[in-house]
C-alpha positions as CSV (number, residue, x, y, z in Angstrom):
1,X,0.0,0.0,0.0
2,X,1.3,3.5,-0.7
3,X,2.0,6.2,1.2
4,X,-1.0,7.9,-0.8
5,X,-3.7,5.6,-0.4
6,X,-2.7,5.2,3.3
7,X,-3.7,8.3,3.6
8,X,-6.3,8.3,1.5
9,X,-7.7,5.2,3.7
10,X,-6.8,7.2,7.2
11,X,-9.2,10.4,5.7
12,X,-11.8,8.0,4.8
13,X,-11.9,6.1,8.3
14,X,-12.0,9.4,9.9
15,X,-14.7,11.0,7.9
16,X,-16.9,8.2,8.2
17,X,-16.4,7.7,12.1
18,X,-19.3,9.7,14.2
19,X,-18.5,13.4,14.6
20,X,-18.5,14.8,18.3
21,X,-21.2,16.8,19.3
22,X,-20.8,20.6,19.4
23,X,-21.7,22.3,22.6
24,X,-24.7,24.6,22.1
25,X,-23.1,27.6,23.5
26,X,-20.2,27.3,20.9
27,X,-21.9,29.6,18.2
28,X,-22.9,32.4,20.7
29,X,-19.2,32.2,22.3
30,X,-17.3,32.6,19.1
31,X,-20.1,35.2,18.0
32,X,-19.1,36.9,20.8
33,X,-15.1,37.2,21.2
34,X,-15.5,38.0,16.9
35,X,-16.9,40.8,17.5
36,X,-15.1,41.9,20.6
37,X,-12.1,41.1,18.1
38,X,-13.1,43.2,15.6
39,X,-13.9,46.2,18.1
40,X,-10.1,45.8,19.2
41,X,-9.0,46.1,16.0
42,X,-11.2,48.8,15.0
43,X,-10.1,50.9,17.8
44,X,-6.3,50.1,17.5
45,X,-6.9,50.9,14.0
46,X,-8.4,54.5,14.8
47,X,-5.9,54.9,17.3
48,X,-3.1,54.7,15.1
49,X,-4.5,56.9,12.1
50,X,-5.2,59.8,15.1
51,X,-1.5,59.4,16.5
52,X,-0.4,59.6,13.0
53,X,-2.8,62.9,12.7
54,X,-1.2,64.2,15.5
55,X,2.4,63.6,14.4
56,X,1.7,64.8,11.0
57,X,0.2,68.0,12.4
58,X,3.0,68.4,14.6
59,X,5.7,68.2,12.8
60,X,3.8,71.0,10.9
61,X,3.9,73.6,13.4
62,X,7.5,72.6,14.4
63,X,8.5,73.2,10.6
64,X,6.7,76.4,10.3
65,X,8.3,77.8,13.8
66,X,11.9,76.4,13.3
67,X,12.1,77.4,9.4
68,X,14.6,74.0,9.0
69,X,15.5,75.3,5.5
70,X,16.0,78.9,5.9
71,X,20.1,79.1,6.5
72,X,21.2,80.1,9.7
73,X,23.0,83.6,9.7
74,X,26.9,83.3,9.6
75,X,28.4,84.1,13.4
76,X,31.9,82.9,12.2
77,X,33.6,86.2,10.5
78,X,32.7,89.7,12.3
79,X,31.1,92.1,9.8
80,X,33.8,94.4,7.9
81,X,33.2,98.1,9.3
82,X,35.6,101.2,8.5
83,X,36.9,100.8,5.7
């Protein structure tokens, strides 16, 4: 016998052998932590799009305060007066 139909015949015995019963609570259990999943996720997913809001906006008022890409003024030579 082959390794296939060995498995083949091991499927077979276990499909035909009398399934267990499920507990009558099962369906309103899993109904139940799904959605409490999904509310997780949900609110971990709003959470992260309002941090990244806030981020966003803050780097925002730091650019427009610190002016990152104006140049500094030179303080290394002393302006030339006198002459």
């Amino acid at each position: 016998m082959s390794s296939m139909s060995r498995r083949e015949a091991d499927v077979r015995r276990i499909l035909e052998e009398p399934q267990p019963t499920v507990p009558p609570d099962l369906y309103g259990e899993a109904l139940r932590r799904g959605g409490r999943m999904l509310r997780r996720r949900r609110a971990a997913r709003r959470l992260f799009w309002l941090v990244l809001f806030a981020a966003a906006v803050a780097f925002v008022v730091w650019a427009s305060l610190a002016q990152p890409w104006v140049e500094p003024p030179s303080e290394t030579t002393p302006p030339l007066t006198g002459w």
